[in-house]
N, C-alpha and C positions, 0 to 999 in steps of 0.2 A: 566785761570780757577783756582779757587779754589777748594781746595779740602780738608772736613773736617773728617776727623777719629775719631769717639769716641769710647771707650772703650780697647784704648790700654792702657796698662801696664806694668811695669816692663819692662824685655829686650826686649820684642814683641814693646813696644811703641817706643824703639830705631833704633830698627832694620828696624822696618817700615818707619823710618825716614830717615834714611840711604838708604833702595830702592828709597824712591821718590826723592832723593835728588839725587842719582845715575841718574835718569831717568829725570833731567835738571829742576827737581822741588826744586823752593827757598824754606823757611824756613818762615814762618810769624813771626816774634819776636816777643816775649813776653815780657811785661813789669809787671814785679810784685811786689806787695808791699803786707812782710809780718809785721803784728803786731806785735805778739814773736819774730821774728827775732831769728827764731829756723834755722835748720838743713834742715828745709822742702825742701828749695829751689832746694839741690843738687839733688831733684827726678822729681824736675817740665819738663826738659826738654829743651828746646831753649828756656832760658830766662834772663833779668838781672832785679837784684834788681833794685827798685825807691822807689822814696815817693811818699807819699799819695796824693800829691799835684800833682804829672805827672799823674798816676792813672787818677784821676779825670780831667783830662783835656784829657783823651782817648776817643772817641765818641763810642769805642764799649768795653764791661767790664764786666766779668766775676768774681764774688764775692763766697766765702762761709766762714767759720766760720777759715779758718786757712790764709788764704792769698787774695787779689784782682788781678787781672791779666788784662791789657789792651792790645790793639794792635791799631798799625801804620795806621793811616788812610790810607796814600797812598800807603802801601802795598796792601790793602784790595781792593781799589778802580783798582790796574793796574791787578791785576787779574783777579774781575768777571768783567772785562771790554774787557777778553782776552789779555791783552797786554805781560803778563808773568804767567808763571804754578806757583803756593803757594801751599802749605801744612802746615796743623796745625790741632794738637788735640786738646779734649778735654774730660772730663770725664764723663762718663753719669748724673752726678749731674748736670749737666751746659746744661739741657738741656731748659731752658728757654733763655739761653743765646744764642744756637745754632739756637732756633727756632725764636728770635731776627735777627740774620742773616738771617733764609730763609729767612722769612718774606720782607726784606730788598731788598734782589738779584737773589731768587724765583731759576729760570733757569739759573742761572750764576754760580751758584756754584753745589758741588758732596755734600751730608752727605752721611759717610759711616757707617754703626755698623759693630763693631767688633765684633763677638762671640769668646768667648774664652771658652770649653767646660768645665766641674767644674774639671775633672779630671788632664788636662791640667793647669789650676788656680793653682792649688791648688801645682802641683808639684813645678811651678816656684816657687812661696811663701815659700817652703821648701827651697829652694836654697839663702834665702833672708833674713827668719825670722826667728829663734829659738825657740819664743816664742806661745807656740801652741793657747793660749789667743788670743794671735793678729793676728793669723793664725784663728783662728772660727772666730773672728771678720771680717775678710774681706771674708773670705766665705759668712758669713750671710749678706752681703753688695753688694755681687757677685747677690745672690740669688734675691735681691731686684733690682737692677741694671735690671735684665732679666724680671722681672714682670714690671718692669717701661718701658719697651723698650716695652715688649708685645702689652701697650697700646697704645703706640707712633708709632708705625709702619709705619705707615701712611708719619713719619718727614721724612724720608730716601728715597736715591733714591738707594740706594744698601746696601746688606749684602754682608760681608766675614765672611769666617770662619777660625780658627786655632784649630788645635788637633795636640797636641806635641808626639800622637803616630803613626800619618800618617805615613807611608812607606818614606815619602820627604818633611816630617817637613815642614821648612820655606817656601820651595820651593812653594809648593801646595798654599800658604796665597801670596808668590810674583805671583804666575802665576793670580791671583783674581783682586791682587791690576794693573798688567799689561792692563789687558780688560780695567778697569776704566781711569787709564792711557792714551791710546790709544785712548778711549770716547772723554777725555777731551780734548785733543790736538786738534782732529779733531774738536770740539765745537769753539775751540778759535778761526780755521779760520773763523767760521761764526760772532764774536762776537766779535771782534777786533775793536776798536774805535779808536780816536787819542783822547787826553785830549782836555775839551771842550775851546773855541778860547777865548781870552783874550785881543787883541791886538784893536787898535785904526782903521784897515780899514772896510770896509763892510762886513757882517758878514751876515748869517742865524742863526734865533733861532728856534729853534724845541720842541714843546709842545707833551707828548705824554703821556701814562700812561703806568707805569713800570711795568705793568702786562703782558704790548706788547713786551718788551725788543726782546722775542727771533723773531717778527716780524719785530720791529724797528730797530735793530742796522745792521742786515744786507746790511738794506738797507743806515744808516749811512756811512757803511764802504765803500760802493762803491763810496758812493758820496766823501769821504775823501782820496778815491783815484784816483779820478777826479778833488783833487785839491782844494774842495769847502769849504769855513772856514766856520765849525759850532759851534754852543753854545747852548749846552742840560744841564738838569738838571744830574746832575749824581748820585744824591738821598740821598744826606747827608746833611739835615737840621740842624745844629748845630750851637751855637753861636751865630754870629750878624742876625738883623731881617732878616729873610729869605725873605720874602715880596718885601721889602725895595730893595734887593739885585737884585731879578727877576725883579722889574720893573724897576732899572737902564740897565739890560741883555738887556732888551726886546727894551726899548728905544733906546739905542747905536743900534741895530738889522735893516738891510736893509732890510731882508726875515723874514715872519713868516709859519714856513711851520708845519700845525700840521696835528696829524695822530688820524683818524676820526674812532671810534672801539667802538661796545660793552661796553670795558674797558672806554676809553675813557671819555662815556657820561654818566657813573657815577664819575668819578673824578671829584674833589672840586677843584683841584689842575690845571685838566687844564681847567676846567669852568673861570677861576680866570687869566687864560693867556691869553684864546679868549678874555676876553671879555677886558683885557687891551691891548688887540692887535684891534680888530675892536675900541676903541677908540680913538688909535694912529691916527694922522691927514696923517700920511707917513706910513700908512702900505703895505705892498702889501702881502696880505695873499694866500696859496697856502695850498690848502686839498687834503693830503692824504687816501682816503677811506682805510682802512683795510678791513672792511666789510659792511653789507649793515643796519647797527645803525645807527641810526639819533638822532639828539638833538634834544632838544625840540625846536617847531615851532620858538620864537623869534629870535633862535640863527640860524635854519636853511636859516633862511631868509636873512639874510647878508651871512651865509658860502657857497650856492648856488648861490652868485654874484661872487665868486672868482675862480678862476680855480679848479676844481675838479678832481683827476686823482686816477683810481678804478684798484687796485690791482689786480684784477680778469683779467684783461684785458690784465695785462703782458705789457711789457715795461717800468715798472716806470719808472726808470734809466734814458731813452731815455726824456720821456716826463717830468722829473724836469729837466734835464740838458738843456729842450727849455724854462721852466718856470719859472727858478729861475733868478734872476739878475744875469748879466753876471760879475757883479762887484765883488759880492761876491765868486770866483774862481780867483784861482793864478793863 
């Protein structure tokens, strides 16, 4: 699971970083490259300096006017995959950046907002800055921060709060960040995949749309721990022709086992895998119904010659493990 925090600061963004890290949660690294090649960097947090040139070779990238900040594809990928708990901030400015990630991994990740109340702001910032200028400055930056979140409400799937005159201070903002904690751990056992198969024997490949994830993966992971080698998209188009790379997937692919949804049959993406899978001369395709969405006739007409097996029905498990090739299982 990941888990993103925006709007810590100062010693609150440390401390926070320290409970999750206490509680067996890694650290997402930061890769940053500043332009001034100021002083900035000592407040960013968990990061190291780069160039411009590493920057730009991040698939995910957070920009503003004083520095650019990447991060680790396969950090990001063994998280909302469930494989490992991550934590990482960022600032409420970044929130085009964060809503980049939803967007990306929807249900696989926490956004959290921090509230940090002005009276509480405002004392850390005492403890920090001298100069009362730059002390209204980040008031008035606070203030806008809170009218920007107002309208975004909707990006998050939880508030915490911190008030530095609470009767148990930190404690009351660790007891918040705990629950979230706890959410996400138990999340991971449903969410937990193995990286998709790579290797030269018999294989499944699995078409589905990433809006299904919290339907699809579970049923991924059983099947992965039944031994069965799969090959899904894991949702990072970057680089070489991404096209080019799924129909080498799909070809090398013994099984094509896609999962039939709603979602599903507005996707471009897996219209674009049935349909180079029903022109495989050696497919042997197998449908997952999620629910009761159908494609349109042309495509129904061939996916209704293949084994069909309805979710509603209960036993998938049972009845892909009589459906799939036996080849494709260690």
């Amino acid at each position: 699971m990941l888990v993103i925090l925006v709007g810590a600061t100062l010693e609150i963004a440390k401390k926070s970083r320290d409970h999750f890290v206490s509680r067996d949660f890694g650290l997402v690294e930061k890769m940053s490259y500043f332009p001034s090649n100021d002083s900035i960097s000592s407040h960013l947090g968990f990061t190291k300096s780069c160039t411009k040139e590493e920057i730009d070779n991040c698939y995910l990238i957070s920009s503003n006017e004083y520095y650019k900040t990447g991060f680790d594809r396969f950090q990001i990928l063994d998280a909302v995959k469930g494989r490992t708990n991550k934590f990482m901030t960022a600032v409420p400015d970044d929130l085009d950046f964060v809503r980049q990630i939803k967007d990306s991994f929807g249900d696989c990740i926490r956004l959290v907002y921090l509230h940090i109340d002005k009276y509480s702001y405002e004392s850390m910032l005492r403890k920090h800055i001298i100069f009362e200028e730059e002390i209204h400055q980040r008031l008035k930056k606070r203030e806008e921060h809170a009218e920007l979140f107002s309208r975004e409400m909707g990006l998050f799937d939880k508030v915490v709060v911190y008030e530095e005159n609470s009767p148990i201070g930190c404690e009351a903002l660790f007891m918040q960040y705990d629950r979230i904690i706890k959410e996400a751990k138990q999340l991971n056992d449903k969410l937990f995949v193995e990286f998709p198969y790579k290797g030269s024997e018999d294989y499944i490949f699995v078409s589905y749309s990433r809006a299904d994830e919290e339907k699809v993966l579970p049923i991924l992971s059983e099947l992965h721990k039944e031994g069965y080698r799969i090959w899904y998209d894991e949702g990072i188009h970057g680089g070489i022709n991404w096209r080019v790379m799924l129909g080498d997937r799909l070809d090398g692919s013994t099984d094509f086992l896609m999962f039939s949804s709603e979602n599903s049959s507005k996707s471009k993406n897996v219209y674009a895998e049935v349909g180079m899978a029903l022109d495989k001369e050696e497919s042997h395709p197998i449908v997952v119904r999620l629910d009761d969405a159908l494609f349109p006739t042309g495509y129904e007409m061939y996916l209704k010659e293949y084994q069909n097996i309805f979710v509603k029905n209960g036993n998938v498990i049972e009845e892909l493990k009589n459906a799939l090739s036996p080849s494709t299982r260690v």
